[in-house]
N, C-alpha and C positions, 0 to 999 in steps of 0.2 A: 220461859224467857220472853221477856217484849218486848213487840217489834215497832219501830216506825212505820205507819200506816203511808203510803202516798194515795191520794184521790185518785180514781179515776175511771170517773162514775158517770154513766150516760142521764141521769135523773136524782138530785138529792136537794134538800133543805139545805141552805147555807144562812151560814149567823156569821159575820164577820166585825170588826171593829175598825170604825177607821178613827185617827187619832191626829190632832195636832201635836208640835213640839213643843207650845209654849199653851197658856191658859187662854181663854179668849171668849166672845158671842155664840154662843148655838142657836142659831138662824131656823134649823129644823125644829116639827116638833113630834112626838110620838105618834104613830100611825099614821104618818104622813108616807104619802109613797114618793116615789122619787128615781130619777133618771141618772145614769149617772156622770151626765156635766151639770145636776144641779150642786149646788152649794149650799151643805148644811153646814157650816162652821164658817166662822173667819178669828183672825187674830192680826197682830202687828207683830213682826219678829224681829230676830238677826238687828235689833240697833248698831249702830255703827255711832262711834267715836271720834272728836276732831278737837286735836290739842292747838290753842291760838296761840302765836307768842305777843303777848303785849306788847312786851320793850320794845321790841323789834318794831313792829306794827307804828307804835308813837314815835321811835328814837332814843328810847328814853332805857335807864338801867334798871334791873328785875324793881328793885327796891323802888328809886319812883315810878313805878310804870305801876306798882299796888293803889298809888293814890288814885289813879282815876279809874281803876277798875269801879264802876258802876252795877256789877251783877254780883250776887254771893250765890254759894251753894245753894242747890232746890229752888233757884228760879227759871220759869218757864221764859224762855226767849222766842220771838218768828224771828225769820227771815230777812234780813238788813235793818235789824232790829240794836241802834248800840251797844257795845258790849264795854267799852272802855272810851274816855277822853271828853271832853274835846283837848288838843294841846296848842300851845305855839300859836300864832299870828294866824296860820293858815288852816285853825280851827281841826286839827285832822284827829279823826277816830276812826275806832275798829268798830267793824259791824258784822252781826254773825251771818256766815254764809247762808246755814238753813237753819230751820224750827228745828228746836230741841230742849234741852234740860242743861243747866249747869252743875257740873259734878264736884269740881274743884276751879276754884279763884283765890288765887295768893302765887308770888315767886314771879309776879312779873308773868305767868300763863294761866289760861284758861281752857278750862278741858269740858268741852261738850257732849252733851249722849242727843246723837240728831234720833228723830223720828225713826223710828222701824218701817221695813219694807211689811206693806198691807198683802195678807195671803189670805185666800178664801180656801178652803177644804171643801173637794167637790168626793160626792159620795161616791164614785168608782161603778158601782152597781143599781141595775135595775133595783127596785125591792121597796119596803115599807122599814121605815125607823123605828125598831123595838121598841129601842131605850136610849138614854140621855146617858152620857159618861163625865157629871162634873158641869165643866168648862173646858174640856177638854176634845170632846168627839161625841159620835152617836154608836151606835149599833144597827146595822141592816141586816135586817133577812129576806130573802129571794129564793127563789127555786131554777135549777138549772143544771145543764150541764159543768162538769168539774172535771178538770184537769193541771193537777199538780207539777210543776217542775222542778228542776235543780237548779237554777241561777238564773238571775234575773240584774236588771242593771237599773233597777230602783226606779221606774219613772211610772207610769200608770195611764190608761185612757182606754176609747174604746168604740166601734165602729161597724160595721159589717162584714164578716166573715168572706174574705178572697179566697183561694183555695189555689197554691200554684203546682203543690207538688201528685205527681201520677204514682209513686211510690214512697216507702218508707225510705226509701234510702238514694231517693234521685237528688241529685247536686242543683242547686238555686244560682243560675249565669247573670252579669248585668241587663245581657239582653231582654231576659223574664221580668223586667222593671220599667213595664210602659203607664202610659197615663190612664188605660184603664182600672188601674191599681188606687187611684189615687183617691183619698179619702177614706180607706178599707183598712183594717187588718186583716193580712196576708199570712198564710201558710206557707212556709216550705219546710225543707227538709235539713241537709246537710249545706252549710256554709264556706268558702275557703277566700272568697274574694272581696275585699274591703270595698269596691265601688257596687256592690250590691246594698251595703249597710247605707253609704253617702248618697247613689240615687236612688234611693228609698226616702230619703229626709228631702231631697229634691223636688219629688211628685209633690206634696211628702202624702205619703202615708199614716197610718195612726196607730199603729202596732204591728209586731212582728212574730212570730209561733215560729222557733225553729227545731227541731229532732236535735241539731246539735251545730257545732262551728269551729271551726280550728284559735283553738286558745291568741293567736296573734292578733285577732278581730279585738279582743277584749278592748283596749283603749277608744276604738271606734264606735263602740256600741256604745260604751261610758258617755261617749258623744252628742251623740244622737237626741236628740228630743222627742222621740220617739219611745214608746219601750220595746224589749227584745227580750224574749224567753225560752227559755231553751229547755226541753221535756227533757234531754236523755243528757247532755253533758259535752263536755269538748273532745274533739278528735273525729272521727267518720261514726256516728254512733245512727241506725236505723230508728225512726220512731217505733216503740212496739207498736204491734197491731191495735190493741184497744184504743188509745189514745189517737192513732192516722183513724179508726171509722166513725169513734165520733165528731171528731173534727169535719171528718167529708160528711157524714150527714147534716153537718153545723152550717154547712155554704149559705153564703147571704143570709143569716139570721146576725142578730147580735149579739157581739162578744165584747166582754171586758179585759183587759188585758191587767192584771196588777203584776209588774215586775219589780217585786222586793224582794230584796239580797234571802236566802234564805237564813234564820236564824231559829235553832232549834231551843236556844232558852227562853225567847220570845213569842215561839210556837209561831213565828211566819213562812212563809214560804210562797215564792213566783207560781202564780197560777193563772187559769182561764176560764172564766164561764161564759156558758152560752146559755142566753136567757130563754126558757120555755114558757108555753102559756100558762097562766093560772089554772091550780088543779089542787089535789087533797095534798096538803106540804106536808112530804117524806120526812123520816127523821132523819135528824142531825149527823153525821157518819162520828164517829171516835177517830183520835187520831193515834193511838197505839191500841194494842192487842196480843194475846201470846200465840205464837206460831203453833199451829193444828194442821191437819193432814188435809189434805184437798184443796188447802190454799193458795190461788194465785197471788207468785211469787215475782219479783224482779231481782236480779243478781246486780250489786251495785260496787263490783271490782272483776278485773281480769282472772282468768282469759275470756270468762264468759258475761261482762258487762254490759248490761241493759238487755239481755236476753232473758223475755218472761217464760215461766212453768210453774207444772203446780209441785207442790211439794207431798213426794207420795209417801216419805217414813221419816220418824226422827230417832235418830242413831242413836243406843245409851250411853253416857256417860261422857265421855272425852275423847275423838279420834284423831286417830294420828293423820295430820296430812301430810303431801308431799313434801312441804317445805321441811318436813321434821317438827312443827306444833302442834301442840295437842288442843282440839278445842271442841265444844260442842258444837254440830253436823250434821246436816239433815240431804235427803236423797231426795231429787230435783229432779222432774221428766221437762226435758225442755220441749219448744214447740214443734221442733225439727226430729223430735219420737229419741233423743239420748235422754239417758238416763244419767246424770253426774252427783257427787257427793261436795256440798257447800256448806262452808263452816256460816252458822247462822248467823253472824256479827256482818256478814256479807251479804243478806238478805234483806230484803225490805217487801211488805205482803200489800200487793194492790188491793185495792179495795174502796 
């Protein structure tokens, strides 16, 4: 059976894509290296739409207010540029608010496509530009530390590694949000208090690594301009171990924070690297594998949720579990020396 891999790996090759949503300029170009608040892409997106009413605008009804339309479909207009008239004595005409296109003119309106908002694509990561995707994006590869999470609130950036929490499962207070923090991505642990997320955006800071946060936070963090990620999940969940030591050996180096929603048809998922020096670039990790004996494990459902172990047997056939289903199950030594029996569709193999 195969399993989803998660990262989380003190040292590997990373190949990533970052992508625009519309087609656009690729600014980068291959073997170029790059930082990542550089911009190797831009594009113009998200047009927006602005329907004029003629008649209204003149005085005048749908039907004559067509005669002095002055613009037809597919012409490019600027800004107080006329669009209809002149009428009446007192010469009065419509002029378009901003630059744009004209989509439709007839019926007494006019319907404009304004300019797009101008968006630069910053490359998220340290690293050197593979390859070219299109008009669309690049490809970067970098070497680094890698740690994968489960949720993320889609923002991205990246800054110097803070370090606030002494434990995997120490709770993150307002009070732990002073101005030494500011400009950093910050570590903590477990989350409960919404003025931790708001004076975080206050300093502000540039990223957040959390173990985990009580699902109520979610609207707040959606907020934030900031990113926030979170390794283990919502509720009180401890960072495993692996992921708190490379983190504390990461203090003050630099980290990327990409917090994108995790999407397994899309193969993304909220991560962190921490950029290491140039050296012989490791290979690429896979992102699935089939379950073998001696692998570290993560349990990723109750009662034993985000508690890593290795996996010491794989049961044959179909076991019965407590609930009364039958599934294939494999025997799990957790960290804490219990040995429990976990139906593999609840497993997920670090690595």
């Amino acid at each position: 059976m195969q399993a989803q891999i998660t990262h989380i790996l003190p040292g590997t090759a990373i190949r990533r894509e970052r992508l625009m949503p519309a087609g656009g300029r690729i600014i980068a170009r291959r073997g170029q290296e790059v930082n990542p608040a550089d911009v190797v892409a831009e594009a113009m997106i998200r047009p927006e739409h602005l329907l004029l009413d003629i008649g209204r605008g003149l005085g005048l009804t749908p039907s004559e207010a067509d005669h002095y339309i002055q613009r037809r479909a597919g012409d490019e207009v600027g800004e107080g540029d006329v669009i209809a008239g002149p009428v009446g004595i007192g010469r009065r005409v419509v002029r378009t608010p901003k630059s744009g296109t004209v989509v439709v003119a007839g019926g007494g309106l006019v319907l404009l496509e304004l300019e797009g908002e101008f968006t630069g694509l910053k490359a998220g990561y340290s690293g050197v530009v593979a390859d070219i995707i299109g008009d669309r994006g690049v490809v970067i590869e970098s070497v680094g530390s890698l740690i994968q999470g489960v949720w993320g609130n889609g923002k991205i950036n990246y800054g110097l590694l803070n370090i606030l929490a002494k434990a995997p499962d120490e709770l993150v207070t307002p009070a732990m949000m002073d101005v030494s923090l500011r400009g950093s991505v910050i570590m903590a642990c477990y989350c409960e208090d919404e003025k931790v997320i708001t004076s975080a955006e206050d300093l502000p800071v540039r990223g957040m690594i959390l173990a985990s946060m009580d699902s109520s936070l979610v609207p707040a963090a959606l907020r934030v301009s900031y990113p926030i990620m979170l390794v283990e999940g919502f509720g009180r969940l401890p960072m495993n171990q692996d992921a708190f030591n490379i983190l504390i050996s990461g203090t003050m180096r630099e980290v990327s924070v990409n917090a994108e929603p995790w999407d397994r048809l899309a193969n993304t998922r909220p991560e962190v690297v921490i950029s290491l020096p140039d050296g012989v670039l490791p290979a690429i990790p896979t992102d699935s594998a089939a379950f073998a004996i001696g692998q570290t494990v993560r349990v990723v459902s109750a009662p034993y949720k985000s508690l890593v172990g290795t996996l010491t047997n794989l049961l044959p056939g179909l076991s019965v579990l407590p609930s009364g289903l039958r599934a294939q199950a494999a025997g799990v030594r957790l960290l804490n020396g219990d040995t429990v029996q976990i139906p593999l569709a609840n497993l997920e193999i670090i690595g």
